[in-house]
C-alpha positions in Angstrom: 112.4 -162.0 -175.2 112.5 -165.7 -176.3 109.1 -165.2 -178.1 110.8 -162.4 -180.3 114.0 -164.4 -181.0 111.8 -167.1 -182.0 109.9 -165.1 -184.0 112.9 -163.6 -185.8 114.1 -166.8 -186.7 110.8 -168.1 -188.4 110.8 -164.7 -190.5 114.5 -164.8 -191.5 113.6 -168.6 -192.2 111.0 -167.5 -194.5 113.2 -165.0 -196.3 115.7 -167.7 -197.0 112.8 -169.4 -198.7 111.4 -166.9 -200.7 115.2 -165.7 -201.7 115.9 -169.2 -202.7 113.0 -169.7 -204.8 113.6 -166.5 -206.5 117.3 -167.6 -207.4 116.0 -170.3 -209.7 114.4 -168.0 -211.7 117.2 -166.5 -214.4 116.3 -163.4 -216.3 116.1 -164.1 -220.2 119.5 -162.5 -221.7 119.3 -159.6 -223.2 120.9 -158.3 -226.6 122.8 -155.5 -228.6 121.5 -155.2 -232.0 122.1 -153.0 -234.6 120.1 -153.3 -238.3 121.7 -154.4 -241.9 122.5 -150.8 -243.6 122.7 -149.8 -247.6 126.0 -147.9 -248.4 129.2 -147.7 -250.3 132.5 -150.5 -249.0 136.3 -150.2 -250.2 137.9 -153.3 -249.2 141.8 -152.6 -249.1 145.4 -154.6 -249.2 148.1 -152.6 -246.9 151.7 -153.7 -247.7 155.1 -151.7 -247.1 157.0 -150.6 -249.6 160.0 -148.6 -250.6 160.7 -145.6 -252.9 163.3 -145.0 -255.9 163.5 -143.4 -259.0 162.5 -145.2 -262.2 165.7 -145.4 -263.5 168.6 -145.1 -261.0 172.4 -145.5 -263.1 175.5 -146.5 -261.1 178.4 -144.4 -262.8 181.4 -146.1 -262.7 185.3 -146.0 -263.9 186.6 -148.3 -266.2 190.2 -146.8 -265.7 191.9 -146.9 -262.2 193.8 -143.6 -260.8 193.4 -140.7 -258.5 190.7 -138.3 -258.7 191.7 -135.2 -260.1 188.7 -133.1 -260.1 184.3 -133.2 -259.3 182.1 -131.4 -261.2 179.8 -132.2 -259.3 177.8 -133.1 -255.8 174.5 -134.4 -254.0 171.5 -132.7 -255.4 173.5 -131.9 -258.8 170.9 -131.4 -261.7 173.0 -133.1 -264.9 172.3 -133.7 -268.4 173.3 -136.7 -270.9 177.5 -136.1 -271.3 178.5 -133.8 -269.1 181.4 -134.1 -267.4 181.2 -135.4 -263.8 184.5 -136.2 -262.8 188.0 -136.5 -264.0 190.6 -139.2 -263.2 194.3 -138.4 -263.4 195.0 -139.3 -267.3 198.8 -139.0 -266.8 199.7 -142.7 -267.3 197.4 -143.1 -269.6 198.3 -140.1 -272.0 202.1 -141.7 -271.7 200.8 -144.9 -272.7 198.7 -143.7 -275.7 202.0 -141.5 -276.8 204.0 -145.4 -276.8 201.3 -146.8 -279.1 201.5 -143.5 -281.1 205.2 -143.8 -281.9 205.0 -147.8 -281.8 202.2 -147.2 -284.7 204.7 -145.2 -287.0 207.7 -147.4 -286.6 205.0 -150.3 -287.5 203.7 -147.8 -290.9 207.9 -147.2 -291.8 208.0 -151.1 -291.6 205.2 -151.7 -294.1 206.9 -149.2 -296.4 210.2 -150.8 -295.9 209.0 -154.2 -296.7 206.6 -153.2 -299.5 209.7 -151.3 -301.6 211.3 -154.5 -300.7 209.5 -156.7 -302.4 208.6 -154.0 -305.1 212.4 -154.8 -305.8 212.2 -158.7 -305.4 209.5 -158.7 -308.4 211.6 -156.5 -310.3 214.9 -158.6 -310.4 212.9 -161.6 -310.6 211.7 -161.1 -313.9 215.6 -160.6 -315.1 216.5 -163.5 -313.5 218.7 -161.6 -311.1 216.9 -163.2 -307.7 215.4 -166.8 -306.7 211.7 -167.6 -306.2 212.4 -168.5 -302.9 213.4 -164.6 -302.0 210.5 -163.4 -303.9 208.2 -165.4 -301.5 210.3 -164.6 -298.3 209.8 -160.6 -299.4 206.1 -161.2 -299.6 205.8 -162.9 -296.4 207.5 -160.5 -294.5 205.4 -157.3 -296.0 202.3 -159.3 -294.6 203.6 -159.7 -291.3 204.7 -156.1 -291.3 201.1 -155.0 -292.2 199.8 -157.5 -289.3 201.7 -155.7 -286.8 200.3 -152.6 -287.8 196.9 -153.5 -287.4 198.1 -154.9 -284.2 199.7 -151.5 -282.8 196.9 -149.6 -284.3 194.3 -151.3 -281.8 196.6 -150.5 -279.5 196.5 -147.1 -280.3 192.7 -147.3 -280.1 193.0 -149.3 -276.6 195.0 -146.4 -275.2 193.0 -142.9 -276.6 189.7 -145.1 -275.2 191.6 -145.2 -271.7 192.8 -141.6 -272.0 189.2 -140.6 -272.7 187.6 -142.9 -269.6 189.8 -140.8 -267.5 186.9 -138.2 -268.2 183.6 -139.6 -266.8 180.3 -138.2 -267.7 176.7 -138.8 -266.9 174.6 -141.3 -269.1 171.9 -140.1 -268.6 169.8 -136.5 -267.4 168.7 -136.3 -263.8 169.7 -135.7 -260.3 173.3 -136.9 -258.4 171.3 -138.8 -255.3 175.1 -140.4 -254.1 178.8 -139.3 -254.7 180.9 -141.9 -253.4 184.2 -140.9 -254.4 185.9 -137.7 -252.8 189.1 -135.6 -254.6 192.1 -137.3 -254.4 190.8 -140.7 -253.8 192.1 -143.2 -256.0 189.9 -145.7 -257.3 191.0 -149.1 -258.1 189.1 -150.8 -261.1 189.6 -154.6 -260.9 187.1 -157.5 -261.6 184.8 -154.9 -259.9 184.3 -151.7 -261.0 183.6 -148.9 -258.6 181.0 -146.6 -258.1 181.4 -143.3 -257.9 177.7 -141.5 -258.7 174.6 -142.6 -258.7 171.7 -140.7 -260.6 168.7 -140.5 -260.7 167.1 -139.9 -264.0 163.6 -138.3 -263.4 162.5 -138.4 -259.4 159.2 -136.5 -260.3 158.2 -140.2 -261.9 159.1 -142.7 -259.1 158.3 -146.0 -258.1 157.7 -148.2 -255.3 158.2 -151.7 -254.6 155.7 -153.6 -251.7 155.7 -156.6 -250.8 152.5 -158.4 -250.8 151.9 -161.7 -249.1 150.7 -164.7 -250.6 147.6 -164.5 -249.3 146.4 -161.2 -250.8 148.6 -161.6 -254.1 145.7 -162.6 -255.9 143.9 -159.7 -255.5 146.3 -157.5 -257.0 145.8 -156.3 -260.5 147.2 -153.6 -262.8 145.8 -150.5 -262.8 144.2 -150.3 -259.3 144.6 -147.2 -257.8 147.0 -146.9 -254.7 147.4 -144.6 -251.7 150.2 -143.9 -249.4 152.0 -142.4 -247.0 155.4 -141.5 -245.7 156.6 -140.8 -242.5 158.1 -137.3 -243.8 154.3 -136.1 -244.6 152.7 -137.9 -242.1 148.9 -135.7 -242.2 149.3 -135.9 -246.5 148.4 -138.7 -248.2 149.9 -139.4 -251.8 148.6 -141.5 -254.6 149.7 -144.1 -257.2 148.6 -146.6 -259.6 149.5 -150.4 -259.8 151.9 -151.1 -262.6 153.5 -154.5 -262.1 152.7 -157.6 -260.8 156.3 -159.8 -260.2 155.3 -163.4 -260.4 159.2 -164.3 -258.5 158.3 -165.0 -254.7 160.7 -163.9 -251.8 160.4 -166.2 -248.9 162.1 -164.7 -245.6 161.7 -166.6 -242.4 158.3 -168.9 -244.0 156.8 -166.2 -245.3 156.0 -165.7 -248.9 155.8 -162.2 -250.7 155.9 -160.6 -254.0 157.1 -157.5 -255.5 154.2 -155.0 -256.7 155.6 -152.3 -258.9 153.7 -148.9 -258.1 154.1 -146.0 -260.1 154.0 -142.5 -258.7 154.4 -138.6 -259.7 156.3 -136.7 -257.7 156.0 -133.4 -259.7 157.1 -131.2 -256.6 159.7 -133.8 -255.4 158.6 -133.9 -252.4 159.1 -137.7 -251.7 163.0 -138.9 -251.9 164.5 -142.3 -252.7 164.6 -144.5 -250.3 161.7 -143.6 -248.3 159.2 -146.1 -246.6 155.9 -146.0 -247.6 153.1 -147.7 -246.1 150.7 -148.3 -248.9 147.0 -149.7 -249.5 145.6 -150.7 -252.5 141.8 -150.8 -253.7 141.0 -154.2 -254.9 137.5 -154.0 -254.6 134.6 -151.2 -254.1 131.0 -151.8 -254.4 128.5 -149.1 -254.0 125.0 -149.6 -252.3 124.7 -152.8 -250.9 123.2 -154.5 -248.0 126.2 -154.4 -244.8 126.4 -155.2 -241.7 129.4 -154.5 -239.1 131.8 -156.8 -238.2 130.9 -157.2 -234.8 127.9 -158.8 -236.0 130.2 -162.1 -237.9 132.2 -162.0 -234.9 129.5 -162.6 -232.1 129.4 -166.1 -230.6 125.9 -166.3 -228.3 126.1 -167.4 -224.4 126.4 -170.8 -224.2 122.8 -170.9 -222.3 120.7 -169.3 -225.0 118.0 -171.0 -226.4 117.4 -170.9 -230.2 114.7 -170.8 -232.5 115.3 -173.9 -234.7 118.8 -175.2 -235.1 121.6 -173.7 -236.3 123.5 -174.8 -239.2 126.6 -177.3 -238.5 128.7 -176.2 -241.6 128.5 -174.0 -243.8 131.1 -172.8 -246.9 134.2 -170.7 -247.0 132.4 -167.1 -248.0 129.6 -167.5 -245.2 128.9 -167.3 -242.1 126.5 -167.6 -239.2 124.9 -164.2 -238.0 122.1 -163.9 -235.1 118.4 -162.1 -235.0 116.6 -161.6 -232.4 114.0 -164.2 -231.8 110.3 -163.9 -231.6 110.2 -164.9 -227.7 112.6 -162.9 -225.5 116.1 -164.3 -224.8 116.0 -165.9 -228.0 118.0 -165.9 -231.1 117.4 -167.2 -234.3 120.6 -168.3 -236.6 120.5 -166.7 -240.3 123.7 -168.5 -243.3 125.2 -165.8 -244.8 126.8 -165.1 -248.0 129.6 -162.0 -247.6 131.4 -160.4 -250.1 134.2 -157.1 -250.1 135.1 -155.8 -246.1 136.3 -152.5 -245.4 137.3 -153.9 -241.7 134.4 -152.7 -240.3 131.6 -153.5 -242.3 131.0 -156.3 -244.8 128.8 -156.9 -247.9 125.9 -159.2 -247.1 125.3 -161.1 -250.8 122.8 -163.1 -249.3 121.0 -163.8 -246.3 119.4 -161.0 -244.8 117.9 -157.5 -246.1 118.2 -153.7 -245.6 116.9 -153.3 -242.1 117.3 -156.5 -240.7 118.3 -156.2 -236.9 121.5 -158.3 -236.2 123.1 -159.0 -232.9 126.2 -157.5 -232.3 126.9 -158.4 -228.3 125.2 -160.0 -225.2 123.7 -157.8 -222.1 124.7 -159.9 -219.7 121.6 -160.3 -217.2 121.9 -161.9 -213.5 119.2 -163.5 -211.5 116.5 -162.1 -209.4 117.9 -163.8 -206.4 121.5 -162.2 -207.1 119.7 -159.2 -207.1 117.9 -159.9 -203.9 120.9 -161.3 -202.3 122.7 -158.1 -202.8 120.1 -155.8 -202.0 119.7 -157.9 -198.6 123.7 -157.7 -198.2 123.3 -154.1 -198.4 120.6 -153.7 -195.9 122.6 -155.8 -193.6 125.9 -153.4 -193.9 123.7 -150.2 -193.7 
């Protein structure tokens, strides 16, 4: 019995030895590669923006008073001078009917005065009256004939008021916001209030993103733009580029500016105010060399061993991918120029050819004596 345990002991020894020796020896890593492919890349800029009508007009009074009556309400198709509302034109119609009958008693003035000094010339040349009442006739005709101009603006003044009691539309389009109900008085003071607001043309609307800084500069008039709302979430809608603001916003540190888009919206199926999250081509090559993204992102085991050294810096547009080398486990650096992304692939200007094989990930391989240790491990549990 002490034979066998002894004998047990020198073989489990031995295993120990040859599992030891084993563990030294690490399997060379292996990699996922995938080759540089010819085809078509859109690079895009995504912003959110918001929708509105070209032309939206604030209709306002210029007269305070109740409301007396509303032609119309949300939704209301209008032309140029139609009647949209009335305000209450009592006062004013009492106040135009003042300047009326201050304008005649002003006109029987003139006359008075004019006959008067009519007269004054007259006696004057028979010596019957002085200079000095000549000149006091003519002085009082002109300041009878100033006072009529003045109550004749007046009279203008209060026929304008009476006829800003009747509010009409400005322009043709669509009531999007009545803001004003019948019977409401409205109060116009240093501001003046709003009581419509139309839309001229919703089947031409616009929308305004905000682009950062950092993309800005790829933004140029005339690129075409697509879109969607959260109303039509499965359709996508399109647009064109037709305004680049040069004003920046800056909220919390971060710089944007306004990009004008211009849409048609011929069914009217998108509204004001909707949120649209847009992206805009600013680039699209056709046929060139790619390779995905995966492949510019890979950073090698720190253990790998390299064919030749790789490069220590290199310039803004490239970047360090990996081949496989020509001994197994081994990878070989290649500098890179890249051009437009898509955000999955990018254009290789420079640096590698169609059918290249790039790495894109590391199989991660263990030892033999892991392998061993495990297997033994298992035998041991069974």
């Amino acid at each position: 019995m002490q034979t066998r345990r002894m004998l047990r002991g020198l073989l489990l020894a031995g295993l120990a030895a040859v599992l030891a020796a084993c563990g030294t020896r690490t399997a060379a890593p292996k990699f996922t590669t995938e080759r540089a492919a010819r085809m078509d890349v859109e690079q895009h800029t995504t912003a959110s923006g918001t929708l509105s009508a070209v032309v939206s007009v604030d209709v306002g009074s210029q007269v305070s008073g109740k409301i007396s009556a509303l032609h119309v309400d949300f939704n209301s198709p209008v032309r140029k001078g139609q009647p949209v509302a009335e305000i209450d034109a009592t006062v004013y119609e009492a106040a135009r009917a003042q300047a009326e009958g201050e304008l005649a008693s002003a006109a029987a003035n003139v006359t008075l005065k004019r006959a008067t000094l009519q007269r004054k010339q007259t006696l004057i040349s028979a010596r019957a009256t002085s200079q000095a009442e000549l000149d006091l006739a003519q002085a009082e005709l002109r300041q009878a004939e100033a006072a009529l101009a003045i109550r004749q603006a007046a009279l203008r003044s209060a026929i304008a008021n009476v006829n800003y009691c009747h509010i009409t539309s400005p322009v043709d389009g669509i009531v999007i916001a009545r803001k004003v109900d019948l019977g409401q008085t409205v109060i116009a003071s240093m501001n003046t209030p709003v009581l419509f607001t139309i839309a001229q043309d919703i089947t031409h609307m616009n929308i305004k993103a905000a682009i950062s800084e950092g993309d800005i500069g790829r933004i140029r008039e005339g690129q075409d733009v697509s879109f969607t709302v959260d109303a039509f979430p499965e359709e996508t809608f399109h647009g064109q580029v037709t305004q680049v603001r040069r004003a920046p916003t800056t909220t919390q540190n971060v710089v944007t500016y306004d990009t004008i888009i211009t849409v048609d919206n011929p069914e009217r199926k998108l509204f004001p105010g909707m949120t649209a999250e847009v992206s805009i081509l600013v680039a699209s090559r056709k046929g060139v060399v790619t390779v995905p993204n995966t492949a510019l992102r890979y950073t090698p085991p720190a253990d790998v061993r390299f064919e030749g050294e790789p490069p220590a810096q290199y310039g803004r547009m490239q970047r360090l991918v990996y081949r496989p080398g020509s001994s197994p486990g081994t990878l070989r650096a290649v500098l890179v120029r890249t051009g437009v992304s898509d955000g999955r692939r990018t254009e290789i200007i420079e640096g590698l050819r169609e059918g290249d094989e790039v790495v894109t990930s590391t199989v991660e391989a263990g030892t033999a004596g892991a392998r061993l240790r495990l297997g033994g491990a298992s035998g041991s549990t069974g």
